[in-house]
N, C-alpha and C positions, 0 to 999 in steps of 0.2 A: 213749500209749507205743508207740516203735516196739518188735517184737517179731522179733527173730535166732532162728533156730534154732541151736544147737551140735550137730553131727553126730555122734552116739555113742549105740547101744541100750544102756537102763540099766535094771534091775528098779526098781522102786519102793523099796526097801529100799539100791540103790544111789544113789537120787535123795536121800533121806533125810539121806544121810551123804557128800554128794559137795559135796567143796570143790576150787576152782579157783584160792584162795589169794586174791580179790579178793571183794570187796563185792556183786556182781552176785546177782541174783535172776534166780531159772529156777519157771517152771510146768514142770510135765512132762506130755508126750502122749505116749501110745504109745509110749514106751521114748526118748523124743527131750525133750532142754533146749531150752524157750521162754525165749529170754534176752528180761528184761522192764526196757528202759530208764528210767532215772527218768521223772517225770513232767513234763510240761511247769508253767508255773509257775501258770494259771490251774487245771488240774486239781489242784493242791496244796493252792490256798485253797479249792475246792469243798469238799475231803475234807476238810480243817481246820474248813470250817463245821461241815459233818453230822457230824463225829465233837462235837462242840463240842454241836450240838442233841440228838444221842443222847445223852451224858451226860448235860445237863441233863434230860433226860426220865428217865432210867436212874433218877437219881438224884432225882427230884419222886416217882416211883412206887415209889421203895426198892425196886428190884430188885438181885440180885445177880447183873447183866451187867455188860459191860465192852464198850469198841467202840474195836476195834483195829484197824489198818494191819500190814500187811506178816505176815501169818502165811496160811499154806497150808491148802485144803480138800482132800480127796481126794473128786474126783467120782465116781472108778470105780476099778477093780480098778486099773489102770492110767494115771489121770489123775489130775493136782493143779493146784489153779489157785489163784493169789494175788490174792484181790479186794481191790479197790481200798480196802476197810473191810469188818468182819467186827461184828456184834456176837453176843458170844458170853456163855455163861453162866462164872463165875469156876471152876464143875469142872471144863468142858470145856479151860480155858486148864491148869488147874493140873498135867498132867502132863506139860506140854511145858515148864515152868519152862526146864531145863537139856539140852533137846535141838532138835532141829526142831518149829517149830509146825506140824505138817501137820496139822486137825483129824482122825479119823477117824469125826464123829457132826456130823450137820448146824447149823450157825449156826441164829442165832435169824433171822437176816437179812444180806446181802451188797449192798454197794454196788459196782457198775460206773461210773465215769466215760468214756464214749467219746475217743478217740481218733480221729483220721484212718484211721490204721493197725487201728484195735482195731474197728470197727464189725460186721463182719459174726461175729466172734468174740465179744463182746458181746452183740448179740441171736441171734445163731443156736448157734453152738458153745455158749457158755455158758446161752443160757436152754435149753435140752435139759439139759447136765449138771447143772447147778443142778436142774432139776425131779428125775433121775433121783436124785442124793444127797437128795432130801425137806427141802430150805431152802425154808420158809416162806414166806419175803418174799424179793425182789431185786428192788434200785431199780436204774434205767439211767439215766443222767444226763447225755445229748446237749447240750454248749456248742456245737456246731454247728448242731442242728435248736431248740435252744432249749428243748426239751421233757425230761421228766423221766418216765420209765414206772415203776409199780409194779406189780410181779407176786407175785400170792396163790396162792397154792398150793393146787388145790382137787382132791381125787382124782388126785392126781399129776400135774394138769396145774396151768399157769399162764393164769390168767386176768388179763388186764391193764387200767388207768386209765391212761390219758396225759392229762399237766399240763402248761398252757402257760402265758404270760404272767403275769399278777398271781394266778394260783389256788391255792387252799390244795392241798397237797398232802395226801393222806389215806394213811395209814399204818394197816394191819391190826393190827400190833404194838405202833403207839404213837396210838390212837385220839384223841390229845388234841393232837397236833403242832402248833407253830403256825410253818411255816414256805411261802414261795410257791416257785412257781420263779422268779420276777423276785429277792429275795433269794440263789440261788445264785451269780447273773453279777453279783451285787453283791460279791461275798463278797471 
């Protein structure tokens, strides 16, 4: 996704409640809207798989998650970022029913798709904020390098696996997963 800035300092409570009268999606930093363009079309079917393989899993292990697109975390006092997939628990979703999903309590897990434009934002900006909000699990999912990172959250930091070619992917959260990274570029 390319990412615009909109030039305007806004509290978070103005981020919350701020509409521009169109359909666009903003992360917020530092008082500043990250306009976040749709996604290209192979990032679409990536996040279609995995949201597709987390349900399945959600649902073999009768949990009560849910793994949703397009709802908002709050990293920091001041920061919200829209991961590319969220899976969350159905309490954590349910008091956003009828307002802004910005969670204020960490996913179970967060999926990033890179981008051209999203790379250093991806592993750098967000695996910091990601660790500083306490999200357990975030996968990073490079169609460019090919590779698929999972980061575990251990004493506040993230400790990482990088998956490549035909390899199972190993999930903290979902220990039973049966999915490669050769299947995502297939997706």
């Amino acid at each position: 996704m390319t990412a615009t800035n909109v030039k305007q300092k806004l509290t978070f409570e103005e981020y919350l409640n701020y509409d521009d009268g169109t359909d666009n999606r903003y992360e917020f930093v530092d008082g500043e809207l990250l306009l976040m363009n749709p996604p290209m079309g192979r990032h679409a079917l990536i996040i279609r798989l995995i949201s597709k393989v987390f349900e399945a899993e959600i649902e073999r292990l009768t949990l009560n998650w849910l793994a949703l697109s397009d709802i908002g975390v709050r990293t920091t006092f001041n920061r919200s970022r829209i991961p590319d997939l969220s899976v969350v628990t159905r309490e954590q979703i349910e008091p956003y029913i009828d307002v802004s999903a910005v969670l204020e309590t960490p996913p179970v897990l967060v999926v990033e798709v890179v981008s051209p434009e999203s790379v250093n934002r991806d592993y750098r900006y967000k695996r910091s904020e990601y660790a500083a909000a306490e999200i357990p699990e975030y996968w990073i999912i490079d169609p460019e390098e090919k590779k698929v990172t999972v980061l575990e959250l251990v004493e506040g930091f993230y400790e990482e696996q990088v998956y490549n070619n035909n390899e199972q992917i190993v999930s903290p959260t979902f220990p039973e997963l049966a999915l490669t990274v050769e299947q995502l570029w297939n997706a």
